[in-house]
Wavefront OBJ file of the C-alpha trace (Angstrom):
o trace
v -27.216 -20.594 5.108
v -26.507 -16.891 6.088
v -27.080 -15.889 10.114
v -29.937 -14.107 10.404
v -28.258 -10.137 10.448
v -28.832 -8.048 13.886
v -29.938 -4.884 13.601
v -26.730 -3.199 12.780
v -26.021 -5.867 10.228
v -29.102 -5.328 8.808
v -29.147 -1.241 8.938
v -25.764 -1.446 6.924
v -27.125 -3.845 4.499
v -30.435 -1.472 3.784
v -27.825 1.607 3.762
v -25.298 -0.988 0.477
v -29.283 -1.401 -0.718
v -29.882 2.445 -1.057
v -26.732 3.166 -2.295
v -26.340 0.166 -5.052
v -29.842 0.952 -6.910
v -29.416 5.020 -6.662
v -26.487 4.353 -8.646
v -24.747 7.579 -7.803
v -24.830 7.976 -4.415
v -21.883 6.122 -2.971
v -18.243 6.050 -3.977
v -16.923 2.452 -2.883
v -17.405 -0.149 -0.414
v -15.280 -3.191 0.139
v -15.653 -6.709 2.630
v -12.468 -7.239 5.327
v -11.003 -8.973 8.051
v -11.214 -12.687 6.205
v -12.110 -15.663 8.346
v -10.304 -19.161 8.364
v -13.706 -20.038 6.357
v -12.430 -17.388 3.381
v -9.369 -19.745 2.489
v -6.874 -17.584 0.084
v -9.896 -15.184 -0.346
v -8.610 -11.645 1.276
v -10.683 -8.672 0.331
v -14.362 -7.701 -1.872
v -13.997 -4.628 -3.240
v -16.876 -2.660 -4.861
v -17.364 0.153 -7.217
v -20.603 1.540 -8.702
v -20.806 0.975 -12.967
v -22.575 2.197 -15.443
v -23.395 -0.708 -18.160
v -25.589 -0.056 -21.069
v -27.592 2.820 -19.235
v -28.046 0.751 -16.007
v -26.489 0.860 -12.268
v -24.676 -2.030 -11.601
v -21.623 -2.981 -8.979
v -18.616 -3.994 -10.458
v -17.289 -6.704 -7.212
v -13.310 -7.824 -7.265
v -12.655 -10.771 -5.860
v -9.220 -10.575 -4.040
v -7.574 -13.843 -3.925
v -4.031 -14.046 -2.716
v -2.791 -15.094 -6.007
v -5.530 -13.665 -8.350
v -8.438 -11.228 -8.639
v -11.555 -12.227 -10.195
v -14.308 -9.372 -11.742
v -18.313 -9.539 -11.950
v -20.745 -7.123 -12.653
v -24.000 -7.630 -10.549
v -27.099 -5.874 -10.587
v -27.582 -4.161 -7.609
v -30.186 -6.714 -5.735
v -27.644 -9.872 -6.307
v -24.794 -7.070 -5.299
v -26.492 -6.955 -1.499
v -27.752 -10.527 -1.758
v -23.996 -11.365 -2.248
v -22.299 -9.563 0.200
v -24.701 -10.856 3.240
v -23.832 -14.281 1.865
v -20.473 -13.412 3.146
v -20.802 -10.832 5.934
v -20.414 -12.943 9.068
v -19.065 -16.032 7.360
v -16.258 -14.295 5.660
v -15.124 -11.543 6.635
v -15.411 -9.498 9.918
v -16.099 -6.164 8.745
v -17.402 -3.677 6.435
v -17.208 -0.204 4.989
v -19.092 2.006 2.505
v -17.911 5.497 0.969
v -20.753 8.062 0.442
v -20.789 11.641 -0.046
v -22.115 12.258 3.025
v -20.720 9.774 5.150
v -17.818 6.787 5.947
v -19.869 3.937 7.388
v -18.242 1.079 9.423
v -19.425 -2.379 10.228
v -17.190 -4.539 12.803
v -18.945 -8.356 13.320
v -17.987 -8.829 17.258
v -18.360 -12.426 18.270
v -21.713 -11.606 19.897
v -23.265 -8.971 17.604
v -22.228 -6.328 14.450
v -21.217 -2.569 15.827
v -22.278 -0.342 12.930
v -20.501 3.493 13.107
v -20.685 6.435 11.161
v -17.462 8.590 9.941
v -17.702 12.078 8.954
v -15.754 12.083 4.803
v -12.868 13.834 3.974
v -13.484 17.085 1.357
v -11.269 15.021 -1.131
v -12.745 11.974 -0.861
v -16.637 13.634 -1.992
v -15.451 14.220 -5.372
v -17.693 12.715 -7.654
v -16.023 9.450 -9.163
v -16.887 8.991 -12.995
v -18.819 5.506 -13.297
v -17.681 4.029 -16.385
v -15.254 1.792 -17.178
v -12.864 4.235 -18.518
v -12.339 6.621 -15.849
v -10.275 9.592 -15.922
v -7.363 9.167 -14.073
v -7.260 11.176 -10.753
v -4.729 14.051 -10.046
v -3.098 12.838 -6.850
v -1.586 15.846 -6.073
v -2.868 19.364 -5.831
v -0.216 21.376 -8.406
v -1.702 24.826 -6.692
v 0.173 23.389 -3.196
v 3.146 26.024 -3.352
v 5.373 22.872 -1.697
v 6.072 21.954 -5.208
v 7.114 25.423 -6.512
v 9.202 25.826 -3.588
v 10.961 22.279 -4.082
v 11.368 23.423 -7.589
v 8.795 20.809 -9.368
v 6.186 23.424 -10.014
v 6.465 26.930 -12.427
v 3.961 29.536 -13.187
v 2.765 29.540 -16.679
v 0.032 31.828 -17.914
v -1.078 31.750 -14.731
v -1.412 28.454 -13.873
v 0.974 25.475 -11.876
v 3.014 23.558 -14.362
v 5.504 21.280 -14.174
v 9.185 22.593 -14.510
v 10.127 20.845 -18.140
v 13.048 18.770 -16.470
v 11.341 17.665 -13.411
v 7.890 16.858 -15.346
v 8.630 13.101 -15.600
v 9.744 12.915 -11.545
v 6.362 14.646 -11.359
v 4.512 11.971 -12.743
v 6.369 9.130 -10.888
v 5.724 11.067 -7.460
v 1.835 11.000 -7.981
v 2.293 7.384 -9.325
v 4.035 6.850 -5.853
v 1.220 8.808 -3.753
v -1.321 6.467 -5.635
v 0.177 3.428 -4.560
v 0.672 4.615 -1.152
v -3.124 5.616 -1.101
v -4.281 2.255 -2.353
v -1.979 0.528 0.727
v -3.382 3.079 3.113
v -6.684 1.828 2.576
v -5.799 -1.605 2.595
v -4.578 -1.183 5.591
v -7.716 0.230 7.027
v -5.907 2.222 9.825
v -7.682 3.987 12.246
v -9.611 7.639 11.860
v -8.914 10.011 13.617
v -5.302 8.963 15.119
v -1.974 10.411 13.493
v -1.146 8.375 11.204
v 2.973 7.531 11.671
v 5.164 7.651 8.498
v 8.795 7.425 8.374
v 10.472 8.081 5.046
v 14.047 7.021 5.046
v 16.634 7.680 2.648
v 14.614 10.821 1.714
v 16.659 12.754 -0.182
v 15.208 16.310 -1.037
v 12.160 15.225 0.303
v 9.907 14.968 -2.486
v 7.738 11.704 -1.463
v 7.810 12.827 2.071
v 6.175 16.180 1.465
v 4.147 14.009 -0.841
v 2.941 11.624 1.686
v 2.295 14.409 3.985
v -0.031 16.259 1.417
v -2.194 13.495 0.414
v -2.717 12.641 4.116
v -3.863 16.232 4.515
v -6.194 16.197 1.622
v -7.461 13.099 2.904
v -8.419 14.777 6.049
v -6.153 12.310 8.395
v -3.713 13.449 10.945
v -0.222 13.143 10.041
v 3.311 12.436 11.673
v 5.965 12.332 8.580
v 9.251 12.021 9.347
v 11.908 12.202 6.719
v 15.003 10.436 7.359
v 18.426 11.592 5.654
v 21.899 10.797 6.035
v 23.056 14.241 4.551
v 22.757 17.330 6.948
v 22.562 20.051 4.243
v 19.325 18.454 2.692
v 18.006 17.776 6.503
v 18.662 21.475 6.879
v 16.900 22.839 3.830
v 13.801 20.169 3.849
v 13.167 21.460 7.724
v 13.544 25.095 6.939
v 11.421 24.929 3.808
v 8.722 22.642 6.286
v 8.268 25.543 9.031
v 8.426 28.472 5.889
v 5.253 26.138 4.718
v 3.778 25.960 7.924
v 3.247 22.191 7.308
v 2.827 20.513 11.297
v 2.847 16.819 11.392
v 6.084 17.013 9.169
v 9.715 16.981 9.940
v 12.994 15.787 8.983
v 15.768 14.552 10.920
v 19.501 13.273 9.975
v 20.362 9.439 10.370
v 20.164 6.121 8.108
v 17.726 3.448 8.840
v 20.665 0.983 10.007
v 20.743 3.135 13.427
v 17.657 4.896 13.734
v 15.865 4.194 17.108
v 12.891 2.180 16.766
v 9.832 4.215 17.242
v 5.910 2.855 16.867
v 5.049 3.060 12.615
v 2.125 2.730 10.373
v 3.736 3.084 7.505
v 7.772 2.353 6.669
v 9.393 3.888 3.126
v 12.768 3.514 1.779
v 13.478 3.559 -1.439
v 17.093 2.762 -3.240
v 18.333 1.530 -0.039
v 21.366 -0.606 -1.480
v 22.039 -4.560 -1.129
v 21.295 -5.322 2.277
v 20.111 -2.050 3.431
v 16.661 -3.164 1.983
v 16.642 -5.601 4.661
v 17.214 -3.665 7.520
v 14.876 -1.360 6.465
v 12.292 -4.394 6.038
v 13.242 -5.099 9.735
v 12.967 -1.864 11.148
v 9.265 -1.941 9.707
v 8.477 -5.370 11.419
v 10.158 -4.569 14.863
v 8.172 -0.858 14.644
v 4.977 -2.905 13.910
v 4.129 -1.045 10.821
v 0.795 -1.282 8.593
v 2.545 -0.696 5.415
v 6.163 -1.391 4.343
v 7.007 0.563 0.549
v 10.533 -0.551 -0.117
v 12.222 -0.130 -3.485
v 15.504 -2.524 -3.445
v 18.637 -2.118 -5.563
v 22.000 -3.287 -6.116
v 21.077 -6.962 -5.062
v 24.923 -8.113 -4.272
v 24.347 -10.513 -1.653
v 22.914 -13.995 -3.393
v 24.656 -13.437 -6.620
v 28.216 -15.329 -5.385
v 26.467 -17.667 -3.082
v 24.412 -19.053 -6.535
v 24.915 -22.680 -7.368
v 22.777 -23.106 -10.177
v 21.358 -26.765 -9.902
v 22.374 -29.597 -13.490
v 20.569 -27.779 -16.307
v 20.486 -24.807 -15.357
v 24.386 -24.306 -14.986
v 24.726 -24.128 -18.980
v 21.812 -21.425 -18.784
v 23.750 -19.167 -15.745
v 27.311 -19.133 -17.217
v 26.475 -15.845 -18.387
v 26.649 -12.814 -15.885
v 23.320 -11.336 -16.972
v 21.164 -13.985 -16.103
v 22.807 -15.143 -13.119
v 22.494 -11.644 -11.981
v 18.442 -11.332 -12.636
v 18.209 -14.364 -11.258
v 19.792 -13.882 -7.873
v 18.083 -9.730 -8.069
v 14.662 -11.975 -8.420
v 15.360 -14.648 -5.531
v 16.307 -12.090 -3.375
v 13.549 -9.994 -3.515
v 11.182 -13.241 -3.967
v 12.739 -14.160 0.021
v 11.895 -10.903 0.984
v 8.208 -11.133 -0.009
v 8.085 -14.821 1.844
v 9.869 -13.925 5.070
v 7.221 -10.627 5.160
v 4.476 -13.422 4.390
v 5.988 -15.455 7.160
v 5.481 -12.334 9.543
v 1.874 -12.000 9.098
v 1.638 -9.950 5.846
v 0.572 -9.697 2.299
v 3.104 -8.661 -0.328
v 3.236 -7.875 -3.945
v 6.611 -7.183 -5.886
v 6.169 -5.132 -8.856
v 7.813 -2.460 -11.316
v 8.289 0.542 -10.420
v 10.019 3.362 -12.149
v 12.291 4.842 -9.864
v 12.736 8.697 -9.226
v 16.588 8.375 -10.231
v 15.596 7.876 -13.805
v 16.402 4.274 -14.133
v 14.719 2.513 -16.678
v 13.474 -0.112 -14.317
v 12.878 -0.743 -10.462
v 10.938 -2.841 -8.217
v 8.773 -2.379 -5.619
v 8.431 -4.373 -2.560
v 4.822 -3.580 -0.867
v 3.836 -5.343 2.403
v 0.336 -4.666 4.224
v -0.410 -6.376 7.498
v -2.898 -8.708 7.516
v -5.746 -8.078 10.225
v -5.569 -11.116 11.242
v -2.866 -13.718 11.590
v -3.091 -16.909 9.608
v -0.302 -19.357 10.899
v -0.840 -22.281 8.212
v -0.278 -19.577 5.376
v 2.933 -18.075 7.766
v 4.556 -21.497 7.780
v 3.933 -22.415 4.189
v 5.816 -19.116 3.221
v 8.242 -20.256 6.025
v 8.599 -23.636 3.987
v 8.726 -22.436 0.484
v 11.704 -19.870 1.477
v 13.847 -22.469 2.454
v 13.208 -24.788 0.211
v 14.050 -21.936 -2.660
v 17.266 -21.218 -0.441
v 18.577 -24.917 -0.593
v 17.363 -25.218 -4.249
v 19.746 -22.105 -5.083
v 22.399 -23.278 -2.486
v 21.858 -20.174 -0.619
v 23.443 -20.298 2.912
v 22.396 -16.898 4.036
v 20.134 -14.266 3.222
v 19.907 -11.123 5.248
v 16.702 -10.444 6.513
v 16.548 -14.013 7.332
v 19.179 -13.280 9.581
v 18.172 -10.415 10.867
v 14.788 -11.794 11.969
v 16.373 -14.672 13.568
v 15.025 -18.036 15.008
l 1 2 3 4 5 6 7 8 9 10 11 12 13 14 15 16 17 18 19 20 21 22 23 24 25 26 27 28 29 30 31 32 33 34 35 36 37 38 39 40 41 42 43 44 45 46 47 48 49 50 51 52 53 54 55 56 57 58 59 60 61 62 63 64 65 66 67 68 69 70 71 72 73 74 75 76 77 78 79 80 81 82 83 84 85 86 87 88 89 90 91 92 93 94 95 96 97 98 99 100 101 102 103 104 105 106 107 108 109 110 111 112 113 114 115 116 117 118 119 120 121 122 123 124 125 126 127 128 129 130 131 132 133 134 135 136 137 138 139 140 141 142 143 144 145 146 147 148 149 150 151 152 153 154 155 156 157 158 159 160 161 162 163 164 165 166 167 168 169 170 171 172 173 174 175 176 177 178 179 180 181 182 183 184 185 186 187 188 189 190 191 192 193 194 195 196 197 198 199 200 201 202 203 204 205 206 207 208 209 210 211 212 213 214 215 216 217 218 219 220 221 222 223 224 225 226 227 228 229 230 231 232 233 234 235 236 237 238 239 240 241 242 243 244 245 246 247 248 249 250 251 252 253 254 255 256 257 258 259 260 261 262 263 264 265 266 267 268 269 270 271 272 273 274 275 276 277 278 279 280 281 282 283 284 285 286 287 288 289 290 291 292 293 294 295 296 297 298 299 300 301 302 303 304 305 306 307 308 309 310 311 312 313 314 315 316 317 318 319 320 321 322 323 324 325 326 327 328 329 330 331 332 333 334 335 336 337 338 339 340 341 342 343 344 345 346 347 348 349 350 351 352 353 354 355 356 357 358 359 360 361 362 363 364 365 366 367 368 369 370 371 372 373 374 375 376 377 378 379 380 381 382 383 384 385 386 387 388 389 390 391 392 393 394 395 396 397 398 399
């Protein structure tokens, strides 16, 4: 049975209520913070539906290895999410047009607050199942024109023809930093702390920093380059834009001091440099690590495929997707073992390969030791399996 909900528990479940039968009125809510009671049961999201002429809320049941969909009517929608308020999870939130609310479940009662909404975020969101897909990126921002993505044409912002498809893969980027952001729930109202390293011309940090504008949150963006030129012309072109809460400075994530983060980037960082950068996230305590590894050189000699597999590794292609997916499969269990929740994924890169992964970590709100050891356990055991003697963020983190 469900504890009986104290007033602020019970104000935020009459506000879901109102919301979930208008139909219209609200934009998202979601359940966080699991319990020990949840088991491999991370996150409720919820979305307002339209099916055959009637409101309903679509729920997504986050496992850690699966997601599971239902469509409620809005009455078993509430009825559901009190079932699990308190028992489940910790805290809270609902999107409206008017307002972000906030429920945090203290040991001793529910604290209920109210959040004033970005302008982006009131944009009405379509309610059917196939949505149009939102423009990440404002193309009128004269960043882009000035970093040479963006033309005029009859008026209007366009994509320069040869930049049009590292156009799309930026705002493919920006949406999966936005849906990490979110996971990661991190405070309104403070600065939120990015570093971008590797950054190149600058085109995902200036990306990064715009989204966080539209989204009404307080930046500091750093972009981190080795080459001095591009530091030079990415910090010019920042003050010409007037853009505060966004600068770039020279150095490589191998010797950059360690400064408080809530969110780490590097993409292409080669072989092992993916691992530093991985630890430079962890020891700056950040909410969000985006990596995108390549060149995976490290495991490929120390291989020793076990009996029946030798006949299948003999050739160089598959022993080198093999050791390219171990490695990156450690990565995602020593993360695990920190306290976080990864995915690895495909990701087309901005240099135009055909393929790349993506290595996304989000910290966990609260610490789960059993599941920390068992991705503690299951690293080794792929290590000794493999006859791997050394892997470098292993090392790195140390005992």
């Amino acid at each position: 049975m469900s504890p009986i909900p104290d007033d602020d528990t019970a104000q935020f479940l009459a506000l879901l209520a109102a919301a979930f039968q208008s139909g219209h009125a609200w934009h998202r809510a979601q359940l966080t913070a699991p319990t020990p009671a949840a088991g491999d049961l991370e996150r409720l999201l919820l979305r307002p539906v339209q099916l055959k002429g009637q409101a309903c809320v679509q729920m997504v049941w986050r496992h850690a290895t699966k997601d599971l969909t239902q469509n409620l009517p809005p009455d078993a929608a509430v009825a559901a999410v009190a079932e699990r308020l308190g028992r489940d999870f910790r805290a809270a939130a609902l999107w409206t047009p008017e307002a972000h609310w906030q429920l945090d479940v203290k040991k001793k009662r529910a604290l209920l607050s109210r959040h004033a909404v970005a302008p982006a975020a009131t944009a009405a969101v379509p309610a059917g199942h196939n949505r149009e897909k939102p423009r990440w990126l404002d193309a009128n921002d004269p960043a882009w024109q000035a970093l040479g993505l963006m033309q005029r044409a009859q008026g209007a912002p366009v994509p320069v023809p040869a930049m049009a498809r590292k156009w799309r893969q930026i705002n493919h980027f920006v949406e999966i930093f936005d849906a990490a952001l979110r996971q990661a729930d991190l405070p309104m109202g403070q600065p939120v702390r990015v570093a971008d390293f590797g950054c190149g011309r600058g085109y995902l940090t200036f990306a990064v920093h715009a989204h966080l504008r539209r989204l009404g949150r307080p930046a500091d963006v750093v972009g981190v380059e080795l080459r001095e030129a591009l530091v030079a012309e990415t910090e010019a072109l920042a003050r010409q834009l007037g853009l505060d809460g966004l600068h770039f400075a020279q150095g490589d994530v191998g010797h950059q001091s360690v400064r408080p983060l809530d969110v780490m980037i590097a993409l292409h960082a080669c072989d092992t440099a993916t691992d530093h950068a991985l630890h430079h996230g962890l020891r700056a305590g950040a909410a969000v690590i985006l990596t995108a590894p390549c060149c995976h050189k490290q495991l490929r000699g120390q291989l020793q495929p076990p009996g029946v597999l030798q006949p299948l590794f003999k050739h160089g292609v598959h022993l080198g997707q093999e050791a390219e997916m171990l490695t990156d499969g450690l990565r995602a269990l020593w993360l695990e073992a920190q306290g976080y929740d990864t995915q690895v994924f495909e990701f087309v890169s901005l240099e135009h390969t055909q393929k790349n992964k993506m290595i996304l970590a989000t910290r966990r709100p609260v610490r789960v030791p059993a599941r920390e050891q068992q991705a503690r356990e299951q690293a080794q055991a792929l290590k000794a399996f493999w006859g791997v003697r050394e892997q470098a963020l292993e090392a790195l983190l140390g005992p």
